[in-house]
C-alpha positions in Angstrom: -8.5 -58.0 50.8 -6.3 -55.7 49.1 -2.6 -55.6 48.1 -0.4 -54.9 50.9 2.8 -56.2 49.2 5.5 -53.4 50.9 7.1 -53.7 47.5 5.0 -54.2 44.5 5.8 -54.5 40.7 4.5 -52.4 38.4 3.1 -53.9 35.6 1.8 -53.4 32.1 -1.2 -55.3 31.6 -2.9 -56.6 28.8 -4.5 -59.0 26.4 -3.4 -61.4 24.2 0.1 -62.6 26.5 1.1 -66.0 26.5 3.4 -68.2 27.9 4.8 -72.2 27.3 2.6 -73.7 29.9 0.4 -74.7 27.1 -0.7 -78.3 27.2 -2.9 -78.6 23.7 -5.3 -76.1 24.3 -5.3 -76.2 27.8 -2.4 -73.4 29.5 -2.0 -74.1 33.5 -1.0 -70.8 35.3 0.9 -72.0 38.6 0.4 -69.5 41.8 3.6 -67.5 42.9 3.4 -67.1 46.9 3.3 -63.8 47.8 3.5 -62.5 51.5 1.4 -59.4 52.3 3.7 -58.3 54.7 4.2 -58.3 58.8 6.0 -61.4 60.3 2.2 -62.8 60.9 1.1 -61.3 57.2 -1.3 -64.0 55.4 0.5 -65.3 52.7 -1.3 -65.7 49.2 -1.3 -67.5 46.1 -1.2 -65.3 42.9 -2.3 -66.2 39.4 -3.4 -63.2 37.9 -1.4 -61.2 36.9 2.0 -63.5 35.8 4.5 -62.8 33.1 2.9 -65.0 30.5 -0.7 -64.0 31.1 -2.1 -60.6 32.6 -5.7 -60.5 31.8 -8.7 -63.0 31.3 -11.2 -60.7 29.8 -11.5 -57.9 32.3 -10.3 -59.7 35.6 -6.6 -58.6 36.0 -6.2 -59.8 39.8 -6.6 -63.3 41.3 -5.4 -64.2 44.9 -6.7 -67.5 46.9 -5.9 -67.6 50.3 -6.3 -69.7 53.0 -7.7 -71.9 54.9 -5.3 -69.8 57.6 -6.1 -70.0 61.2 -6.6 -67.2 62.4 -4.9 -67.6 66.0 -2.0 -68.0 63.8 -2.1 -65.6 61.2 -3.8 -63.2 63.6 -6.6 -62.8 61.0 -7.0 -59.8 58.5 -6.9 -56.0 59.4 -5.8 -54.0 56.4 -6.4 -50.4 57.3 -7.7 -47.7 54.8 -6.4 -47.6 51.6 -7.7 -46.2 48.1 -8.1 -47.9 44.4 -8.8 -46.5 40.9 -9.8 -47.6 37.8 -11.2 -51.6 39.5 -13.6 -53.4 41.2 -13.0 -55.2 44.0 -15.0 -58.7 43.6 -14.8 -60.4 47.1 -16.2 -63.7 47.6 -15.1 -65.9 51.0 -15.6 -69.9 51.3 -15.0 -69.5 55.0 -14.9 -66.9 57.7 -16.7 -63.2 57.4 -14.5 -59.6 57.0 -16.3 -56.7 57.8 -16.0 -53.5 54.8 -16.2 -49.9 55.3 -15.6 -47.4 52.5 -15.7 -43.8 52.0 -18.8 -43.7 50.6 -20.5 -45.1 54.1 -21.1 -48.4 53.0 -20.9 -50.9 55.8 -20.9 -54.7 55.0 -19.8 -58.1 55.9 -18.2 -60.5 53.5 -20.0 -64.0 53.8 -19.9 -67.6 52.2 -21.5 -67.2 49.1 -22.1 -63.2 49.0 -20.4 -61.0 46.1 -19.7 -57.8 47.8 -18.4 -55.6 45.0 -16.7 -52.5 44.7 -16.4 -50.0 42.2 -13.5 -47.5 42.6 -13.8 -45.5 39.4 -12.4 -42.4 39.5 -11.1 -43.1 43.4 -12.1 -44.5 46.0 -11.0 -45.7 50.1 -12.0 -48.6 52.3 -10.9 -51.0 55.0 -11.4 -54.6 55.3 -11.1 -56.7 59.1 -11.7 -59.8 59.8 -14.0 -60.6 62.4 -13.8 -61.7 66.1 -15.6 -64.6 65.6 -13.8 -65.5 62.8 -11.7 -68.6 63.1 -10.6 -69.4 59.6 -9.9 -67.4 56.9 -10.1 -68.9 52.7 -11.8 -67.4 49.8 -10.6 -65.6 46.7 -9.9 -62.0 46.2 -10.3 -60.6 42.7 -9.6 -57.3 40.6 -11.5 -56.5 37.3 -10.1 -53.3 35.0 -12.5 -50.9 34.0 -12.5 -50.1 30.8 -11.3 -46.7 29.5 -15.0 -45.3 28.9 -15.6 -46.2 32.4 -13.0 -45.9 34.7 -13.9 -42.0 35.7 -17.3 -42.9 36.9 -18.5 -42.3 40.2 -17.5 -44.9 42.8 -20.3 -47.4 44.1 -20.9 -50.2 46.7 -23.0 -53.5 46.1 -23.7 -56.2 48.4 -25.2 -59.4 46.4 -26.5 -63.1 47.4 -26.4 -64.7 44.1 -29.0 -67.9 43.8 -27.4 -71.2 43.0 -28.6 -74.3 41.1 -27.4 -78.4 41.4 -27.2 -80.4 38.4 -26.6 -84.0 38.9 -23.0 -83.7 40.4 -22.3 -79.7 39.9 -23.2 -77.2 42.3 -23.3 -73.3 40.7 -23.3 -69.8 42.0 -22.7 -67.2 39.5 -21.7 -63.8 41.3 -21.1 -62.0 38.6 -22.7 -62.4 34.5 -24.4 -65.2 33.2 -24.4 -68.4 32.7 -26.0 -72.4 33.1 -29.7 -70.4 33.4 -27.9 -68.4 36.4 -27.6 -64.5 36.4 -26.1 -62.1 39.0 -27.6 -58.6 39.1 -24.0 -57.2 40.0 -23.1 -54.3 37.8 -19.9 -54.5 35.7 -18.8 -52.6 32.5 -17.8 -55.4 30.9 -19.2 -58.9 29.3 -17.8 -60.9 32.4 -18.3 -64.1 34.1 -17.6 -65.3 37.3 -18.7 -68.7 39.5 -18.1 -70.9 42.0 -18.4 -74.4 40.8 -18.5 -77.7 43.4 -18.2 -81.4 41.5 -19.7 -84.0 43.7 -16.6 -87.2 44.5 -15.9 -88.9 40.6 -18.1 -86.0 38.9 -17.6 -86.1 35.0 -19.3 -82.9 33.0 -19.1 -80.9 30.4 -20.2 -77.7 30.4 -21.1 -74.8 27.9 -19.1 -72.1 27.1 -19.3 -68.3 25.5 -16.9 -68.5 22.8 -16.3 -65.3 22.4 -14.9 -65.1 26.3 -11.6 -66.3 27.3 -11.6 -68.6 30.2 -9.8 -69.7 33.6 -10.3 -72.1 36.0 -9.0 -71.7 39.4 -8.8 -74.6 41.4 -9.2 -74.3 45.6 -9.7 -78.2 46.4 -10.0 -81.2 45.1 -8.1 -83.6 42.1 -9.1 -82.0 39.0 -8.5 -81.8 35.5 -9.8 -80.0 32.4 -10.4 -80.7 29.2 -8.2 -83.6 30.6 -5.1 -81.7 31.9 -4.5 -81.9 35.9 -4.5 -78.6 37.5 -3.3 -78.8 41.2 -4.6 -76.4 44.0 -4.7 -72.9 43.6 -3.4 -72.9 39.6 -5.9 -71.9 37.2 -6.6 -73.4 33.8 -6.8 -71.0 31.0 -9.3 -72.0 27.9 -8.7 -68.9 24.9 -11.7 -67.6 22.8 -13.2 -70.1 20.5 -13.6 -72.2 23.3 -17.2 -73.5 22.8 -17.7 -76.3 26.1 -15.5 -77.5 28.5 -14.8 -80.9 30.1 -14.7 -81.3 34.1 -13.3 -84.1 36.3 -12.2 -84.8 39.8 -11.5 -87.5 42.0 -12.5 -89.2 45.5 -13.3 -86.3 47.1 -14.8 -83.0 46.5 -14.0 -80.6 44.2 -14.3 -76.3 44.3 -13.0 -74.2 41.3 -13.7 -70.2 40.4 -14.9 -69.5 37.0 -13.7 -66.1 35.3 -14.4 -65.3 32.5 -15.0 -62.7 30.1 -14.3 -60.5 26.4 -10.8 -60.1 25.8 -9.9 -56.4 27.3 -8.0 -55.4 24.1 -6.6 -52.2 26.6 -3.6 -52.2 28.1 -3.2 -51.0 31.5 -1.2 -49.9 34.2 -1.4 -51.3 37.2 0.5 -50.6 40.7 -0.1 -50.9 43.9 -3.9 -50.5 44.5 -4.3 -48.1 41.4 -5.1 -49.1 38.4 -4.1 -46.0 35.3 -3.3 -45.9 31.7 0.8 -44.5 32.4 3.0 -44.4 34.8 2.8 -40.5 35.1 -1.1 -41.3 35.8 -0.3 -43.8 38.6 2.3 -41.6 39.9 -0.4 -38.7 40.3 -3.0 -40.9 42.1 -0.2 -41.9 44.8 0.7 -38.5 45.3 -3.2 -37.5 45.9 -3.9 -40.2 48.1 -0.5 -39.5 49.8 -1.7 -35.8 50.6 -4.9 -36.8 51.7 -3.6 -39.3 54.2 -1.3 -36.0 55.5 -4.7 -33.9 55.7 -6.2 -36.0 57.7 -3.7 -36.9 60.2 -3.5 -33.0 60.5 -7.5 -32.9 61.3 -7.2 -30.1 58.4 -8.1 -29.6 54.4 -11.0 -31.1 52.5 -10.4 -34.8 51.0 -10.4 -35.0 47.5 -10.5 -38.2 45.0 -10.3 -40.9 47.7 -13.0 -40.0 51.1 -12.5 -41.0 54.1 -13.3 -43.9 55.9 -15.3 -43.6 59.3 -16.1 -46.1 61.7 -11.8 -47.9 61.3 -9.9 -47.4 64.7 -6.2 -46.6 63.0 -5.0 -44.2 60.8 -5.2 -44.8 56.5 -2.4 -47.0 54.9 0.8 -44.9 53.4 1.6 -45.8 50.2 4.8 -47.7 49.4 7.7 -45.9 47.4 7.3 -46.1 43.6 9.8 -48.1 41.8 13.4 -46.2 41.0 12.9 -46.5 37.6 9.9 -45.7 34.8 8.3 -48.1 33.3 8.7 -49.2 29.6 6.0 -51.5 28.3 7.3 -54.0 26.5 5.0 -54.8 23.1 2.8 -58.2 23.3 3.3 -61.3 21.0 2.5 -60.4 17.8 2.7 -56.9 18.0 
């Protein structure tokens, strides 16, 4: 899923933000619902990026979503639209969304399979839910490319990443390492990302990189960590240094989403779908994309940065109107 917000921020991303959420060295993000527009538009619940955090490691984007009927919410069908500078990390705990890009690439999102994108320097794709789809909940994530790689060629990877049980915890890691696991997804990054499942009364503690920053997003269950509650869809956000990690639910079962990763130490631009270094950057990629949706609707001129996408029965998706006013980043704590 992408953004579809008809009127998004633009924001100035980067390490190091904080906020007073902080409960000893546990911080507890809370989700902002955000409606991705239409009077049936799914709405989600955001955690990445807020005021008083914007990055954990590399991830910069964090929406959960659902469980939403889809005879309700008439399901997903977000027609083609472009990204730079990301990848797209989507990972479903119910339902299946079928992908096309402008590189050819044709997959379905499943239960427990990473299919990850890599814009780079630009790329386009389309994302529908399918007919036999009933319910829709999962997660949809962003990571920031670094500077050294954001210009790379754009890629496609579909991945099934093997799980493990021990004793009451249930592990898939889709992206890095970690517990023995490791995903053979490509980032440009040290990241992690998992999908955790405590068994009813699980107690654990688990191992962590200290040199990562840490959140964990909760999708069910009564959880704490490191002995602070964190209620559905908020994240819990452990800084580096962190070395383990205590785990707890209740009397039913619980399913969090590990990210994880090296502070970014960059600061970004982010807007829309793209993903630059200034405004006058992000303002250029809207333009191209822009002018390429124009070509094709006149059947005339050679794409450019973003492709096409073949095989989606609609025309691409126009980008919104920038903001009136330029941005002016404002310095980080300690700055």
């Amino acid at each position: 899923m992408t953004n579809v917000e008809t009127d998004p921020a633009e924001l100035v991303c980067r390490s190091g933000a904080s906020g007073s959420g902080a409960a000893g060295p546990v911080e507890i993000l809370e989700p902002r619902d955000v409606p991705l527009g239409g009077i049936r538009a799914m709405t989600v619940r955001r955690t990445l990026p807020l005021k008083q955090r914007s990055l954990i490691g590399a991830w910069c984007f964090a929406d959960h979503y659902g469980p939403d009927r889809v005879a309700d919410s008439g399901g997903m069908d977000v027609a083609p639209h472009p990204h730079t500078g990301l990848q797209t990390v989507s990972w479903l705990f119910e339902g299946e969304i079928e992908h096309r890009d402008s590189l050819g690439s044709h997959a379905m999102v499943r239960p427990g399979e990473l299919n990850l994108m890599t814009a780079g320097q630009g790329i386009s794709h389309s994302e529908v839910s399918t007919p036999a789809t009933q319910l829709l909940h999962g997660v949809q994530l962003w990571v920031a490319l670094p500077d050294a790689a954001r210009q790379i060629a754009p890629s496609f990877e579909h991945v099934v990443p093997d799980d493990a049980r021990d004793g009451d915890v249930r592990c898939r890691v889709f992206i890095g390492s970690w517990l023995g696991l490791s995903s053979p997804a490509t980032v440009h990054s040290p990241l992690l990302g998992a999908e955790l499942v405590l068994a009813p009364g699980a107690r654990t503690e688990l191992p962590l990189t200290a040199e990562f920053e840490h959140g964990f997003l909760v999708d069910s269950g009564d959880v704490r960590v490191d002995g602070a509650p964190v209620g559905r869809a908020a994240m819990a956000y452990l800084p580096p240094g962190t070395r383990t990690v205590s785990l707890s639910n209740g009397a039913t079962p619980a399913r969090l989403v590990l990210l994880g990763g090296e502070p970014l130490r960059e600061e970004i631009v982010m807007w829309w779908n793209f993903i630059g270094r200034s405004h006058d950057e992000v303002v250029a990629f809207r333009q191209q994309w822009q002018d390429e949706i124009a070509a094709f609707a006149a059947g005339s001129a050679p794409v450019t940065r973003f492709g096409r996408v073949v095989g989606y029965p609609g025309r691409p998706l126009p980008a919104p109107e920038m903001p009136a006013i330029r941005l002016r980043p404002r310095p980080s704590p300690g700055r």
